[in-house]
N, C-alpha and C positions, 0 to 999 in steps of 0.2 A: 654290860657296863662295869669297870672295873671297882672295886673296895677303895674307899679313902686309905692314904696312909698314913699312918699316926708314926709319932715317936718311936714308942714301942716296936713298932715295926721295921723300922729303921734299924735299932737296936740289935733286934732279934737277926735280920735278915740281912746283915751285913757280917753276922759271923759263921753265916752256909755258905752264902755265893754259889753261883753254878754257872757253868762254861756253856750253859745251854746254847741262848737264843744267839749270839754271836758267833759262835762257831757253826752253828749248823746252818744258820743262813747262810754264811760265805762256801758252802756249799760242803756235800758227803755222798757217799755212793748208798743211793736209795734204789732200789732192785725196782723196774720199771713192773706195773701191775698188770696180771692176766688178763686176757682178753673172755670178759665173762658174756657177752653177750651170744646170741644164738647162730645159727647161720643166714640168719636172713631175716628179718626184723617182723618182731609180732604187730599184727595190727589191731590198733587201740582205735575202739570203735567212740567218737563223743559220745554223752550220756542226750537220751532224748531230751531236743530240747521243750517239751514240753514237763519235762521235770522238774522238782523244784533242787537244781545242783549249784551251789551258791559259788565253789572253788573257780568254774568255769568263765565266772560273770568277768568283763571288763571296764575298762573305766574308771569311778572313781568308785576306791575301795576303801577298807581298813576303816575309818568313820564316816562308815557314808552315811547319805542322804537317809533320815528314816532311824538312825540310830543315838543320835544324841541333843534331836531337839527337847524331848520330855525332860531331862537331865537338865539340859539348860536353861528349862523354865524354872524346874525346882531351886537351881542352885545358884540363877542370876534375881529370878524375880519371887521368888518364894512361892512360886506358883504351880500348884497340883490340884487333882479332881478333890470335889467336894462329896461326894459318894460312891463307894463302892459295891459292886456286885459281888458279895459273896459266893463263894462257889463251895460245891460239897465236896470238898477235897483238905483232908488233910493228911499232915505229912510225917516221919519222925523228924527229916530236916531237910528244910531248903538252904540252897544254897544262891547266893546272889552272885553270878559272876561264872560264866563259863570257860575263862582261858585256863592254865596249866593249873592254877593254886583250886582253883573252887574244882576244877574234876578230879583234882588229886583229895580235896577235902571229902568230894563225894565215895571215890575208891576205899580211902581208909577208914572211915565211916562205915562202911558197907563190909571191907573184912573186918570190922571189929566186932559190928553188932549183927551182920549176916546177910545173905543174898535177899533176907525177905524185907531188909530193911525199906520202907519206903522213903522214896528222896525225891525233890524235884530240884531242876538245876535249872535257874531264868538267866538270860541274858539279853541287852539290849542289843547286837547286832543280829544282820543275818544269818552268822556260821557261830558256829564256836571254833576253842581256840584263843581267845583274846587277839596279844598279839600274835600266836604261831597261827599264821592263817596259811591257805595253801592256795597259790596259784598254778592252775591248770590248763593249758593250749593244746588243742588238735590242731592238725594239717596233715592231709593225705593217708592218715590213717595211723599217724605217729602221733604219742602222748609228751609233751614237755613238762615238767613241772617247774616252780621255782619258788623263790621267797618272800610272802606275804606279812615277813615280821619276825619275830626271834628263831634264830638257826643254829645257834650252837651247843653242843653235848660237850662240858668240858668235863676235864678227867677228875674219873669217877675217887681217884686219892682223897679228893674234896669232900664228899659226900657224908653225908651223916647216915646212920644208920637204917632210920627210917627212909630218908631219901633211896639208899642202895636198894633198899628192899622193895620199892616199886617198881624201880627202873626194871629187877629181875622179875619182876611179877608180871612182866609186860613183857619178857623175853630182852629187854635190852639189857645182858650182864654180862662180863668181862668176854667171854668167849666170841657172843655176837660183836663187841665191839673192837674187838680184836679182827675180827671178820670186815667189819666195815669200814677200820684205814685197810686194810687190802685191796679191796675194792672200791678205794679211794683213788682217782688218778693221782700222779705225780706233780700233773701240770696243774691242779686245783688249787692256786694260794688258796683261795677263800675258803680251804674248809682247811688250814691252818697246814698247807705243804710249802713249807717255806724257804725251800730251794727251787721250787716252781720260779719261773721267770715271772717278773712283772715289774710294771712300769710305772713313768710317769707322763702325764701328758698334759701340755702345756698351749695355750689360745696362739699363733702367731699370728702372720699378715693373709699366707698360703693354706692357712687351716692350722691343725693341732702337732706342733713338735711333739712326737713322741720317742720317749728314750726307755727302753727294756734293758734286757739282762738280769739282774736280782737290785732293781732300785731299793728295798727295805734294807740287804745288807750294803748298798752306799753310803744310805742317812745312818748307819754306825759305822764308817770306814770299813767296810771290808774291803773285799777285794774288788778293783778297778773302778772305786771309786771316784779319782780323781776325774777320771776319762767319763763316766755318767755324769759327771756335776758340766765340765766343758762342755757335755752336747747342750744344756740347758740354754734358754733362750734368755741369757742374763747379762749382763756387763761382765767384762774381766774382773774388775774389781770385785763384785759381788759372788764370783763364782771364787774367788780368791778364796774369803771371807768361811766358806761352805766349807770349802775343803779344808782350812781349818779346823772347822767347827768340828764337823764330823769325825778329823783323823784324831782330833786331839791332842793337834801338834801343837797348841798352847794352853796355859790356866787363865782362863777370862777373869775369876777373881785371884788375882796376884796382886798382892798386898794388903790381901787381909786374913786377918788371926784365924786359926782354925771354929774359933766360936765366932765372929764374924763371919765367916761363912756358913756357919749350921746358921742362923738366925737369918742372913740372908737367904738363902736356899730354902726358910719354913715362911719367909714374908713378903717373898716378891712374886709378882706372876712370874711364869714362864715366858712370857713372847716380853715382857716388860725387859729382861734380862738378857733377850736377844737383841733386842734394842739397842739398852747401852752397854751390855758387857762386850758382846759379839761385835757388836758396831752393824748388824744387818736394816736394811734398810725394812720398811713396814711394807711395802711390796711384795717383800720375799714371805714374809712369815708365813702364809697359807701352805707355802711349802713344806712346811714343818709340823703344821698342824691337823695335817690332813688323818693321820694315824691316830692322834689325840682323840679327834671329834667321834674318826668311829669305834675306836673304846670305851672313850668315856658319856659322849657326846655333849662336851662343849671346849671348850677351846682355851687354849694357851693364855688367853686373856685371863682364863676363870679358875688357874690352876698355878699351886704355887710352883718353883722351879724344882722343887721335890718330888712332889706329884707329877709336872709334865714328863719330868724323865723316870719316872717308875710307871707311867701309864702309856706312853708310845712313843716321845719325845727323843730325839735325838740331839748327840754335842754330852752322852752320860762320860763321857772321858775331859769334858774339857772344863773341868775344877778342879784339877791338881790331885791331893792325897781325897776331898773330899768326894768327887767324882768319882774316881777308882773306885772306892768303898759303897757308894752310891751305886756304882753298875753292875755289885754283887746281889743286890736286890732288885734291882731293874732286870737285870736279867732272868731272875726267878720268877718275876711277878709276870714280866712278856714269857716269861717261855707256860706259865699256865695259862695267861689270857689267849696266848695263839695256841696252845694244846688243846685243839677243840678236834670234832667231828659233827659231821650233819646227813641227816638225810636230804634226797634230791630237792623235798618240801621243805625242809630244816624242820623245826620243831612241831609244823603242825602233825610229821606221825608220832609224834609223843602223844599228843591230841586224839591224832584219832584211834590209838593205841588203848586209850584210857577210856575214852568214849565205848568204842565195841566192847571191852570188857566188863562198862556198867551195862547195856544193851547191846548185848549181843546179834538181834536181830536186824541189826546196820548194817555188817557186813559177815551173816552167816555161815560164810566157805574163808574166810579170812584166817590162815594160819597163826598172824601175827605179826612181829618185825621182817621176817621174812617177805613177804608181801604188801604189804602195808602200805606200800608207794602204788599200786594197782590196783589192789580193792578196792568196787564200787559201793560208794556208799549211798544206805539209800535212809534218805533225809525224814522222808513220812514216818517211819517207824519211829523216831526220836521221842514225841511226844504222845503214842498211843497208849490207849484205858491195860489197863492189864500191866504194863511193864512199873516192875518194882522202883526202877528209876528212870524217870522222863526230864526230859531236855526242850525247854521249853525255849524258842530262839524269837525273837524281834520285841521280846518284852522288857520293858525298863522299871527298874525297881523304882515305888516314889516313898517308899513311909514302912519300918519296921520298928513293930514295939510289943514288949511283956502286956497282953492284954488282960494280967490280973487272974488270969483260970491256969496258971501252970502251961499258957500257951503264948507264940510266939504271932502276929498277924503280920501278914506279909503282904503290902499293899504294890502293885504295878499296873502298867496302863501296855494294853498289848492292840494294834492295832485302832488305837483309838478309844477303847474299850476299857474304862477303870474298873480293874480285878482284884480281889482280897481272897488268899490262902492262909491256910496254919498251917503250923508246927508244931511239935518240941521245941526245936531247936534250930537255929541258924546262922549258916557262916556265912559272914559277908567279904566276897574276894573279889569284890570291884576294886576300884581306887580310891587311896585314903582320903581325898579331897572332899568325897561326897558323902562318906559315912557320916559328918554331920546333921546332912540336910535328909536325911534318910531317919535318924534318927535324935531327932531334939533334945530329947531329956539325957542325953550325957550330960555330965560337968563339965564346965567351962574351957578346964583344963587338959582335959579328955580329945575336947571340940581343938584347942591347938593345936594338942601335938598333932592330931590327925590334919591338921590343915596346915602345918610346917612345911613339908615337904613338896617340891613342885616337880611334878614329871616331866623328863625331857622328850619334846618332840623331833621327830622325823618320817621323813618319807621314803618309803622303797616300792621303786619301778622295776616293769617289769615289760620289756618289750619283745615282743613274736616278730624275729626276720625270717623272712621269706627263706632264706639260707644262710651259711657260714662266710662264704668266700670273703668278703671283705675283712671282716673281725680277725679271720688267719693269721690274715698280713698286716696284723699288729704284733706278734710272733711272742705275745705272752697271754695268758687267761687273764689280770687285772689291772687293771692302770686306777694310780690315782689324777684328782683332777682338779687340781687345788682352787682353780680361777674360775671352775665350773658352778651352775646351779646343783650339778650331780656330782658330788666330789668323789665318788666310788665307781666307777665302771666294771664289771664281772662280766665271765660266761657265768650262768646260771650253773650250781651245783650237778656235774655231770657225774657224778656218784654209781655204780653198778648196785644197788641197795634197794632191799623191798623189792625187787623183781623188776622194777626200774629197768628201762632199756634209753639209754641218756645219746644223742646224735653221734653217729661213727663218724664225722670228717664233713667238711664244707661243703658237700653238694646235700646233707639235710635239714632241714628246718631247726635252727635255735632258738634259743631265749635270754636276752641280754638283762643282766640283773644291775640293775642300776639306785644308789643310796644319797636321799640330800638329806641335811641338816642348815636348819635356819638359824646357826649358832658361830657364826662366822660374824667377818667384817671388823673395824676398829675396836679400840677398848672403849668399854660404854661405864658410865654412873650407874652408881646403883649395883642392886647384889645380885647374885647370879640367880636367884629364883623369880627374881624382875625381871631379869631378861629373858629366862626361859619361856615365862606367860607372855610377851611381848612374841616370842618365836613362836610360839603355839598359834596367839592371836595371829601372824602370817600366815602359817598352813589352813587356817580353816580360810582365811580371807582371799588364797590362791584358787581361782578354779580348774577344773579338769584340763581345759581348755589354753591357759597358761603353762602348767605343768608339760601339756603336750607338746608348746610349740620350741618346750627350754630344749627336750628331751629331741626332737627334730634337726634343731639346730645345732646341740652338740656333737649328737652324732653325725648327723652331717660333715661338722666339721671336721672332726675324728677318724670321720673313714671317707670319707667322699674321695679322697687322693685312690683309694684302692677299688673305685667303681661303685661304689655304693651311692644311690640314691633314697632318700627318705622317703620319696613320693613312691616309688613301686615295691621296696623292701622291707617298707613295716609293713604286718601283717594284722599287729593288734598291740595295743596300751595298757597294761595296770596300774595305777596309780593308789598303792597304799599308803592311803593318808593316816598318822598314829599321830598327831597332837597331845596325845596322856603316855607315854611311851616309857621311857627307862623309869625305875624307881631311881628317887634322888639321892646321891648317895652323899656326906656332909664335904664339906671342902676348907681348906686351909685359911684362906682368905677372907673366910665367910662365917661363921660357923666354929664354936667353942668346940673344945673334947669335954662332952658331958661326961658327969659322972656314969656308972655301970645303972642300969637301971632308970637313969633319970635323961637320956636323949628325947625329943620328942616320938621319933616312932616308936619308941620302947611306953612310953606315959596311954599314946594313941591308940595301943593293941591291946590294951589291958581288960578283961571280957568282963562284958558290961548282961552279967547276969546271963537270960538263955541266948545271949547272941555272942558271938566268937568272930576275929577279923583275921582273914589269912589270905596276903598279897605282898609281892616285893615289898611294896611300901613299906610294911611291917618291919621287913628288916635291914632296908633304906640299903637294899643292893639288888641291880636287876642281873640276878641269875637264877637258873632252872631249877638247882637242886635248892635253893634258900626259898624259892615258891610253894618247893615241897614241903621242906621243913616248916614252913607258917602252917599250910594245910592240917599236917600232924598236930603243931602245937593247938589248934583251934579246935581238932576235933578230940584230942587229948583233953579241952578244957570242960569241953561239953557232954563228953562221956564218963566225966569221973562220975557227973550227979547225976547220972541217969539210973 
């Protein structure tokens, strides 16, 4: 999710500019990537299914069933066990929350104070991981992977010190990532190749119009634009309007002051000002908002026209001297939000990167990044007696507090089962929402800022075809889908990465990655943290079974023109449901510029004696290395007094 942009920013970033992201989409001579696979494809045998291997499962994922009703008792009805089983285990520090921030809390924790440090890491899902979950498909003897939730490595320029220094601690540094765009195909938008062909696809009478070529460089006028916008299934008039917009063949505000314009541009939505500047009809707007949602995830309604076009918005040429000046940081900003890289799993081998090198005995012959997409991991070992740090998974934290002996109690309910551990010390890297109810005796104030913020939900699918040949003959790797339940369509990361062997061509088995967001539709009352709990409350309210028949029917319509049927060429469903998803980042429309110190995530993170908080939340941006950075700061807090 991208950074708000303030003033300052503005400021700052319209006197760099960079020729990036608009130039390179309209295309450049990118050297086609080696052919790294073998001569005949290794066979990946599934893991027994008498195992306990959670990447494999299908269905409904991400918040399943099992994982967040204790949470919802605590934190709807104030309801948890009345007595705990203490257990004879104590720890130097647990940690609460096993996605990226709580295993990176546990890493840096462990090289500071040593291998023999004892840690335990609970989480209330089945895997770890958080959101970087990993999904995994067999068929015939081939391995798929794909994306279970956060996927992107963006450039490491960003990185703080600490952050850099894990990512190489874990073999992901400059070198190997130099290694992994190589081994990136070309034709990969989604892992940020953005001369890759892709498209858009649009609902007709005969199924889905779909228009490729490089559709992201049309919604900036590049090249042949005019000719993408005609194929669209719109009225002349309205396609008129587009190609306007885009080429920036007029200034929509023309006739107002240059400070009438900054002030307009810091207080209008975005889609509000396509409305009436643009003259676009509210039909169209999804069209425009499709690249928003999956930046920022939410939509042009809830972002000012500043924000829409420094976050994925297109029409950054069509305000005159204001715009120009504007698409000097619009294009800085897009060209590091799409300067990304992923594994075939995105982020979960960051995950399980971090994992094997707190317990090693998960995946014992495991080299590293190198491998890391094939290494079996073996789950049992997570939590066994003996290992200095255990990974204790389906347990939901309910109550952490100073028990008055210099020790921390650490209360959760694991299959049923109310459990009570110590401490030292402990970091809580779930979400800020629930640090409350976890913890009572904060101050009031403490209790806000940590319940300010509302997580953005979404969902990503994951579907097993039988084979390629249909999806071919859409003649690009991503379409957007603006009218759709799934507004993102992908092949799944076909990356040569980790040992990764990703399908040679349409007669093998794929995996279709597919992204909704419940942050669409009209402009709504109310703030945008309203609406977000209102989209959350729909993903849980959707079931599996819904979700399947959207995913059925779009594709269907999408590919059925090229022989595709849904009845015989799904293979299998993942439905990663993330209802607590992005951290929230502040927004223009909504949301003061606090002073340095006094934002509410800033008042929220402030450590509350032996316990320390480290999660996006904290620092109200969801990206990977700012996950790290909390982690460092919290166990930075916790090890001064030790």
């Amino acid at each position: 999710m991208a950074a708000r942009v303030t003033r300052r920013d503005f400021i700052n970033g319209v006197a760099i500019g960079t020729g990036g992201l608009l130039l390179h989409a309209c295309g450049s001579d990118v050297p086609a990537p080696e052919n790294f696979w073998p001569d005949n494809p290794t066979v990946f045998n599934p893991p027994d299914s008498s195992a306990y291997y959670p990447p494999t499962l299908t269905g409904m994922r991400g918040s399943h069933k099992g994982s967040f009703e204790v949470a919802h008792d605590l934190a709807w009805r104030g309801k948890k066990p009345d007595e705990y089983q203490a257990l004879n285990e104590h720890y130097d520090l647990v940690v609460v929350g096993a996605g990226v921030s709580g295993l990176a809390a546990a890493w840096y924790y462990r090289k500071k104070m040593g291998a023999d440090a004892r840690i335990l890491i609970l989480d209330n899902h089945d895997d770890f991981g958080g959101h970087a979950k990993r999904n995994e498909f067999h068929q015939d003897g081939r391995m798929m992977l794909s994306l279970g939730g956060a996927q992107n490595i963006e450039a490491q320029s960003g990185y703080s010190d600490a952050a850099r220094g894990l990512m190489e601690d874990i073999g992901v540094d400059a070198e190997f990532l130099q290694d992994m765009d190589r081994r990136t195909p070309d034709d990969l938008f989604l892992a940020g190749k953005l001369d890759a062909d892709n498209g858009v696809a649009i609902p007709g009478p005969d199924g889905h119009v779909t228009v490729t070529g490089n559709w992201l460089a049309s919604m900036f006028g590049g090249k042949d634009h005019e000719e993408a916008v005609r194929s669209l299934p719109l009225s002349e008039t309205e396609q008129d309007k587009l190609i306007d917009f885009f080429a920036g063949n007029r200034d929509f505000l023309h006739g107002l002051s240059l400070s009438e314009k900054w002030d307009y541009i810091n207080s209008t939505s975005y889609n509000r000002y396509l409305v009436d500047k643009v003259g676009l009809a509210e039909d169209t707007l999804p069209i425009l908002n499709v690249m928003i949602i999956h930046l920022t995830g939410v939509s042009g309604w809830n972002l000012t026209v500043l924000e829409g076009m420094t976050m994925g918005g297109s029409g950054i040429k069509s305000m005159g001297w204001v715009g120009k000046a504007t698409a000097d940081l619009a294009e800085m900003l897009l060209d590091s939000l799409l300067d990304v890289q992923m594994f075939p799993d995105g982020n979960a081998s960051i995950a399980r990167l971090l994992v094997q090198k707190l317990i090693p005995a998960v995946a014992p012959n495991m080299q590293g990044p190198q491998d890391v997409a094939i290494a079996r991991f073996d789950y049992s070992v997570l939590d066994q007696d003996g290992n200095a740090t255990r990974l204790r998974l389906n347990s939901t934290a309910v109550g952490v507090r100073d028990n008055g002996n210099d020790q921390v109690e650490v209360d959760y309910v694991r299959k049923g089962k109310a459990l009570r551990v110590t401490a030292d010390h402990c970091v809580l890297a779930c979400y800020n929402a629930l640090i409350p109810h976890l913890c009572p005796e904060m101050s009031a104030a403490q209790k806000e800022g940590l319940s300010y913020g509302v997580k953005t939900p979404f969902v990503y699918a994951n579907v097993q075809l039988d084979n390629g040949h249909a999806y071919s003959k859409l003649n690009a790797s991503l379409f957007q889908c603006p009218y759709d339940p799934f507004q993102w369509v992908s092949t799944s990361p076909n990356s040569h990465i980790g040992g990764y062997e990703p399908p040679r061509g349409p007669d093998d088995p794929m995996v279709m990655f597919m992204m909704h967001s419940p942050m669409t539709g009209p402009e709504q009352p109310g703030s945008c943290r309203d609406q977000l709990r209102f989209g959350r409350h729909n993903i849980y309210n959707t079931s599996f079974a819904d979700y399947e028949q959207q995913i059925r029917d779009q594709l269907q319509s999408m590919l059925g023109q090229h022989g595709f049927n849904h009845e015989t060429d799904i293979r299998a469903i993942t439905v990663n449901r993330i209802p607590h998803g992005y951290a929230y980042a502040y927004l223009g429309l909504y949301d003061p510029e606090w002073e340095e110190g006094q934002a509410p995530h800033e008042i929220g993170r402030a450590q509350f004696g032996r316990i320390s908080i480290a999660n996006t939340d904290s620092e109200a941006t969801a990206l990977m290395n700012l996950a790290f950075d909390a982690a460092w700061r919290a166990v930075e807090e916790q090890t001064l007094q030790t």
